[in-house]
N, C-alpha and C positions, 0 to 999 in steps of 0.2 A: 504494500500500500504506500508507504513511504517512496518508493521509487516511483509513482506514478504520478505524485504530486512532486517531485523535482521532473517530473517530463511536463506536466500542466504550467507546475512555472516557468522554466525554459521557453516554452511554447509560448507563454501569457506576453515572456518580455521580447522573444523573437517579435512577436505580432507588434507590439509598442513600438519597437525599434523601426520596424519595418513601415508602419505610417507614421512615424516623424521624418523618416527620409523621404518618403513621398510626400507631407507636407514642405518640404524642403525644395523640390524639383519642382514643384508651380509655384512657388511664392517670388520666385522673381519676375514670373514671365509676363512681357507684355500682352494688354488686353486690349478690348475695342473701347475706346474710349466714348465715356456717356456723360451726360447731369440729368439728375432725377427731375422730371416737372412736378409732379405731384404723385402720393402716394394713396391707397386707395386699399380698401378691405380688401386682401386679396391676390392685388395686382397693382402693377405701377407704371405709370408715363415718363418714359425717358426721350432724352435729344443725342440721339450717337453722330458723333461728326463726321467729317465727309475722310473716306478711310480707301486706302488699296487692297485689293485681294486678287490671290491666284482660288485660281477654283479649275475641278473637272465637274463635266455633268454627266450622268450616265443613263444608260437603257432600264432603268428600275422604278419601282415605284414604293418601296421600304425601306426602312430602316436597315432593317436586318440583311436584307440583299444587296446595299450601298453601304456601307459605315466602314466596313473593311478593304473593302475594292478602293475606297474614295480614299482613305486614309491613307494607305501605299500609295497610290501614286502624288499625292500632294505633298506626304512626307519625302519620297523620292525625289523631288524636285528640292526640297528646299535642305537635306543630306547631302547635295550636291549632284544630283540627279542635271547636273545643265552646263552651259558650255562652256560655262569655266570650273565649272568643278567645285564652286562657292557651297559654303553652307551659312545658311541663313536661320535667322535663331526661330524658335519654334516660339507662336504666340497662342493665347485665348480669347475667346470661345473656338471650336470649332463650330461653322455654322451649315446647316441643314435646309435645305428648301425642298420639302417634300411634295412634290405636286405628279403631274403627269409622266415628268422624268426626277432624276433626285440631282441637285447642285450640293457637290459639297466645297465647302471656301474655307483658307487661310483667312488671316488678315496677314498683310506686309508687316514687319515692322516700322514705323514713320521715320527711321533713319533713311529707308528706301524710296526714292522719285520714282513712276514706271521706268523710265529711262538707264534709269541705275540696275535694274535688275536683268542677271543674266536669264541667256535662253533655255526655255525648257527641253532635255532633251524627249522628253516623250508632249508629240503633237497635239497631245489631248490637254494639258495643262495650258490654262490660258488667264487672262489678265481682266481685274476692271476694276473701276473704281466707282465707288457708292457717295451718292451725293447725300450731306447731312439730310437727315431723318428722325421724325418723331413714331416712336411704337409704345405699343403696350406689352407687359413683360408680367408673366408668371415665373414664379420658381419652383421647383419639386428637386428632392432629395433621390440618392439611390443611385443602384444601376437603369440607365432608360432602356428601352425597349418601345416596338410597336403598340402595344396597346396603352402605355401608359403615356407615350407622345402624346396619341391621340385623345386621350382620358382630359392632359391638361388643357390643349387644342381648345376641347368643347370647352372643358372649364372658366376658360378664359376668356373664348366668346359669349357666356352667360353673362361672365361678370360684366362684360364692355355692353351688353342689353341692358341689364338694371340701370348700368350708370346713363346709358343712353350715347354713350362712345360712339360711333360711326370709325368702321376701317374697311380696307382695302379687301379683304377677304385673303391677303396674301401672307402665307404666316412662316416661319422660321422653325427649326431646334436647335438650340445654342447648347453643346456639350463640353463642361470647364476642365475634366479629369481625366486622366489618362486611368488605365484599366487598373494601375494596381492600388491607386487610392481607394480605399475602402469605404472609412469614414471620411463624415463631411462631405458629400459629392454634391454638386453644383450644378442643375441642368433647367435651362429656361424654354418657354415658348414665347416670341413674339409675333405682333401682326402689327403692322404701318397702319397706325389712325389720321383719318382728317382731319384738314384744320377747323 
């Protein structure tokens, strides 16, 4: 019995150790930069400023059949996947546009002009830049998945009906953590509301 409770602790402080280092590996990294407008039971209006992104879009229409596909090849590119062989730092959210096909987007990091950034070697990675925007933003905890995207999706279109919000119907999944962060996981839905 005693030896099982030195393998339980072992294990208790392995697991400690191992998300304070993953809290360590996002705490510097650059994000999409926002100001809150107003906060709201629920949900909140933010202003993200006008930002660059490399993005792929693919032949899917989930989560689950894009998230991994998308990931390789944008992480590829920015590992040095391009013509100079650069690596460029890894920033957050990864963003999601789930609609009839799936876009998944970096952001640059704002050290980078488009100009400035080398070529991608794989033709499918490509470039844009997003002009300031106001959205409305949920947040939820966990690992995401397809049905809980969509779970907050509806959620957050409810909430923007009581308030009487008006948006574009075009909505986002913004995912902060890489897989081995445990606890504290960080994943949003937004949609662009009218002015």
């Amino acid at each position: 019995m005693k030896i099982l409770y030195i393998v339980l602790i072992v294990l208790a402080v392995l697991f400690v150790a191992s998300q304070i280092w993953a809290q360590s590996q996002v705490s510097g990294i650059e994000t999409y930069p926002y100001r809150v407008v107003k906060t709201y039971d629920g949900f909140e209006v933010r202003t993200y400023e006008r930002a660059n992104f490399v993005y792929v879009t693919m032949d899917a229409r989930t989560y689950a059949e894009s998230s991994s596909k998308g990931f390789r090849m944008l992480a590829g590119y920015i590992f040095g996947g391009n013509d100079r062989q650069q690596k460029i730092a890894m920033t957050s959210p990864v963003v999601m546009e789930l609609d009839s096909n799936v876009t998944m987007k970096f952001l640059v990091p704002a050290q980078y002009t488009m100009d400035e950034l080398p070529k991608p070697e794989n033709a499918e990675v490509r470039f844009a830049t997003e002009q300031e925007r106001t959205v409305a933003a949920i947040t939820f905890g966990g690992f995401a998945n397809d049905e809980k995207i969509l779970e907050h999706k509806n959620e957050l279109f409810q909430h923007l009906a009581a308030a009487g919000i008006q948006h574009t119907g075009q909505w986002s999944f913004l995912g902060y953590d890489p897989p081995f962060k445990l606890i504290g996981r960080r994943n949003e839905e937004v949609v662009e509301v009218l002015p």
